[in-house]
Steps between C-alpha positions, in 0.01 A plus 500: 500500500275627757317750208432235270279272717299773567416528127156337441617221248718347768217459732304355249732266417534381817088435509547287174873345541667309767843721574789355470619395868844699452405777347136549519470440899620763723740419785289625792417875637616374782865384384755380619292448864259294343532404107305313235643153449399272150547162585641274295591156658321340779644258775258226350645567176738229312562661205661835500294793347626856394353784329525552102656840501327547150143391538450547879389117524651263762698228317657148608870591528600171591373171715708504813735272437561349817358494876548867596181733442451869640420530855306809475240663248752668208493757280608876425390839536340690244660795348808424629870371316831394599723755328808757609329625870444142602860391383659772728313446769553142520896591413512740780310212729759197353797713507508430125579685154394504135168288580154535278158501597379158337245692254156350672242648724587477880426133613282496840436154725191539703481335815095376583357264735256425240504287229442708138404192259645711199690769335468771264293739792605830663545548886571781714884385691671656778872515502666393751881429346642303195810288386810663317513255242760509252486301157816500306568877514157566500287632811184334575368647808197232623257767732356254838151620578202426671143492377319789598249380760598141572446383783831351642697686289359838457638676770824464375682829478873382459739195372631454876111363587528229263589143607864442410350183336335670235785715400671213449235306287504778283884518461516136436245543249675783298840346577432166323174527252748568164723240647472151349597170744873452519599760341753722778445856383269728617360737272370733708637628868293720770736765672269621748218505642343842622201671652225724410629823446739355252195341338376834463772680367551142207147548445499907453817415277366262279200768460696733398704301248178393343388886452847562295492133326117561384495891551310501148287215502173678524502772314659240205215302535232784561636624147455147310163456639424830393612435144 
């Protein structure tokens, strides 16, 4: 993958195109320590936004339904996917067989003392630890970072420095957004919580899944636009 952006009609393309935010934006030189994070939802944000896998553009999943809306900035990390290396980690971590990587990019909340007005934008995030979150057999790792270079939170280098408050915002948030009022079941259930050097080693996994899910994807595409 490397070899083809180094041809000269990839770097042209990215003069005349906007990349796509999960293919065409790199994860960070400096991953897992510090990685690029695409935002997609807001804490302002009443209406719940996701990215169009096909077109790259951020579309209106749904209107949040009812009161709850995320507590941090929320998004995913680029070049990154929830597949086999992801499921056994979070397996050996749960204590749990025959799960499945849920088949999306690595979804990142990113903790900052200011307020962003919108989505679709890059940042740089620091990892400090994440939630093992488990949907139906799926695993759905959420990353906790901080904003590289904020001011209260910045300094951040691990999940035992955050407030236990916020940790529980944020599990109350992914515990009950799918869930409708009255209804008793909960679709989703957090195992764990865990620190930084698991965050690395979920992030580093979910690279490496995305290399063997879209080993090809360049030189594919390369080819095509080469007729």
């Amino acid at each position: 993958m490397k070899r083809a952006k180094t041809d000269p009609i990839w770097k042209l393309m990215g003069v005349l195109f906007q990349s796509h935010p999960w293919h065409g934006v790199p994860i960070g030189d400096d991953s897992p320590e510090i990685v690029t994070a695409y935002i997609e939802i807001v804490p302002t944000d009443t209406v719940k936004y996701e990215l169009d896998k096909s077109s790259g553009l951020l579309k209106i999943d749904r209107p949040q339904r009812f009161s709850n809306v995320c507590p941090t900035n929320y998004g995913f990390v680029p070049q990154t996917y929830c597949g086999e290396k992801v499921a056994e980690l979070f397996g050996k971590r749960a204590g749990l067989s025959k799960l499945v990587g849920d088949a999306d990019p690595l979804d990142i909340c990113v903790l900052s003392d200011r307020t962003i007005s919108h989505s679709n934008i890059l940042l740089r995030a620091i990892p400090i630890g994440g939630l093992s979150m488990l949907d139906g057999e799926e695993a759905d790792d959420k990353i906790i970072a901080v904003m590289e270079g904020d001011v209260a939170y910045g300094a951040w280098q691990d999940i035992g420095q955050c407030p236990k408050s916020i940790v529980d915002r944020l599990k109350h948030y992914f515990l009950t957004y799918k869930q409708a009022p009255g209804s008793e079941a909960l679709k989703c259930e957090i195992t764990s919580v865990y620190g930084r050097d698991e965050a690395h080693a979920v992030i580093k996994a979910a690279h490496d899944d995305y290399s063997v899910r879209f080993a090809d994807i360049e030189e594919v595409l390369t080819a095509e636009l080469r007729g």
